[in-house]
N, C-alpha and C positions, 0 to 999 in steps of 0.2 A: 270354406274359405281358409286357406291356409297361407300363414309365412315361412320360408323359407331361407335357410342362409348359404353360400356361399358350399358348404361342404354337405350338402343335402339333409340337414336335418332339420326338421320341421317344429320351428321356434314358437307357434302362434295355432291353434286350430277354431274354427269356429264351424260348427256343425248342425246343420236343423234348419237354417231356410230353406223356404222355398225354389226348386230349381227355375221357375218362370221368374222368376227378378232376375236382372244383370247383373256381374260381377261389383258394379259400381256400389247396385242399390243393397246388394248383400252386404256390404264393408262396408258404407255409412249405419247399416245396423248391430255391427259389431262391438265390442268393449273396446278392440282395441284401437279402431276406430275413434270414438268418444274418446278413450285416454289422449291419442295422437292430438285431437280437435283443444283439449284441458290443458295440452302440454306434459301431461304428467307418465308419461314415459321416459323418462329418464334416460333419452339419447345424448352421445357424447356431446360435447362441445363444439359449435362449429367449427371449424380448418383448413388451412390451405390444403389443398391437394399436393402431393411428393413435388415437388420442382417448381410449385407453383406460389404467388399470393395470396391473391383474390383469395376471401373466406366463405368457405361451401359449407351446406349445411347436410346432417346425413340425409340419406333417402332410401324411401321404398321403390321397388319397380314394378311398374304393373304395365297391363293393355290400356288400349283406347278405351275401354269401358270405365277406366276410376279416372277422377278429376283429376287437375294437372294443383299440384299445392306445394308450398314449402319444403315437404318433405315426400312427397310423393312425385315420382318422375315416371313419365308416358313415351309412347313415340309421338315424331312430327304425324300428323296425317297429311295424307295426300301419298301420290309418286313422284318419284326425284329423280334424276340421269345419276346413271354410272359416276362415281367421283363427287358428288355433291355431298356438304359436310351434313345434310339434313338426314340421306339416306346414310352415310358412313353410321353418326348417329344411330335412325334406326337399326341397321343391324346389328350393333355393340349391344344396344338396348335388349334388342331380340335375344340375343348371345348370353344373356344375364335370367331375362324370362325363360329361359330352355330347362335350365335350372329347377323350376316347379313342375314344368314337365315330364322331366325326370322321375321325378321323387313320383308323380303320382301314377308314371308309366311302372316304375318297378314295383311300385304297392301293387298294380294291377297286377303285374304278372305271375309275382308271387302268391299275396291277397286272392282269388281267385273272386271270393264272394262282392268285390269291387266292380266286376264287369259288367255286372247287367242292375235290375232294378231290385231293392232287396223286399219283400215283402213280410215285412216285421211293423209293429208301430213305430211311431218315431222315436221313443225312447232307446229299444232295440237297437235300430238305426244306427242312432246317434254313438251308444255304446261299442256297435261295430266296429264305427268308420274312427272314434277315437282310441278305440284299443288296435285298430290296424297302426294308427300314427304311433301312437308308442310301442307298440313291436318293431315300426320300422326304424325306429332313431334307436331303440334299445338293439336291435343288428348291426345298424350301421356302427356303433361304438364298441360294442364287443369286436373284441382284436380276436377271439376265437370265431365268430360268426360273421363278421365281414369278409372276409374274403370269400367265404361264400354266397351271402346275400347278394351282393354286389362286385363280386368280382372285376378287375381289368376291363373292360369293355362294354360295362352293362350301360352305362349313363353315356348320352351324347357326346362326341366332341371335336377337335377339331385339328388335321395335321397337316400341315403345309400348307393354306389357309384352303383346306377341301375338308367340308362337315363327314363326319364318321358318324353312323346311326350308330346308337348303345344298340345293344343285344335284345332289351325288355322290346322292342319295338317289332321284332322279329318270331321272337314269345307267342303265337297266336294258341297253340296248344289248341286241346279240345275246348270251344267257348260255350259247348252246354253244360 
């Protein structure tokens, strides 16, 4: 379970459940989770939005698997027509979760030992998949190793409102 921010670097890691639990049921067993539930994360203040009044509070973004809370924002479920503000919504929404797919699409491709199942104990494990997160935030922030980590193209995005696949998605390489 990871958080992710805005400029792909991964704020939060939580490593060692079980892959058979949901997303949902993996994050109510996390710290920060529980901080979130105590209040004691220290998010800003609520606020208007830029133009606006109304005061919003910040938010996480997740799937239909985490509960819909205060500070946690999901999509509508169901399907919506073309132009309905339900689906506008979920796509924006979507357009935000792309973002963690990123980051774990480019760990994977560079990461190699991320693709398949690792057979180590879980301590092992654990130390892998947290030392891949901190090599990939420590890339992404080096002005010498970002451009190559991550160069131009590598993450999703979107031109003329037509989605552009990043490059890591493309990455298939040798996957033995």
């Amino acid at each position: 379970m990871a958080l992710v921010d805005a400029n792909y670097f991964i704020s939060y890691i939580d490593v060692g459940c079980q892959g058979r639990i949901s997303d949902g049921g993996v994050f109510r067993n996390t710290s920060l989770y529980k901080k979130l539930e105590q209040n004691e994360l220290n998010l800003p203040i609520d606020e208007p939005l830029p133009t606006k009044t109304e005061i919003m509070p910040y938010v996480f973004v997740g799937d239909d698997a985490f509960a819909l809370g205060k500070h946690m924002m999901k999509p509508y479920s169901g399907v919506y027509e073309k132009g309905n503000s339900k689906r506008i919504f979920n796509y924006r929404l979507s357009r935000a979760r792309r973002i963690v797919e990123n980051v774990f699409g480019i760990m994977s491709s560079v990461f190699r030992v991320l693709r398949k199942p690792i057979l180590l104990n879980e301590d092992r494990v654990s130390d892998i998949a947290m030392t891949c997160a901190l090599l990939h935030n420590f890339l992404r922030r080096s002005k010498s190793s970002r451009s190559s980590y991550s160069p131009p193209g590598t993450f999703d995005s979107e031109h003329e409102n037509e989605d552009q696949s990043g490059s890591w998605r493309t990455d298939q390489g040798d996957m033995t």
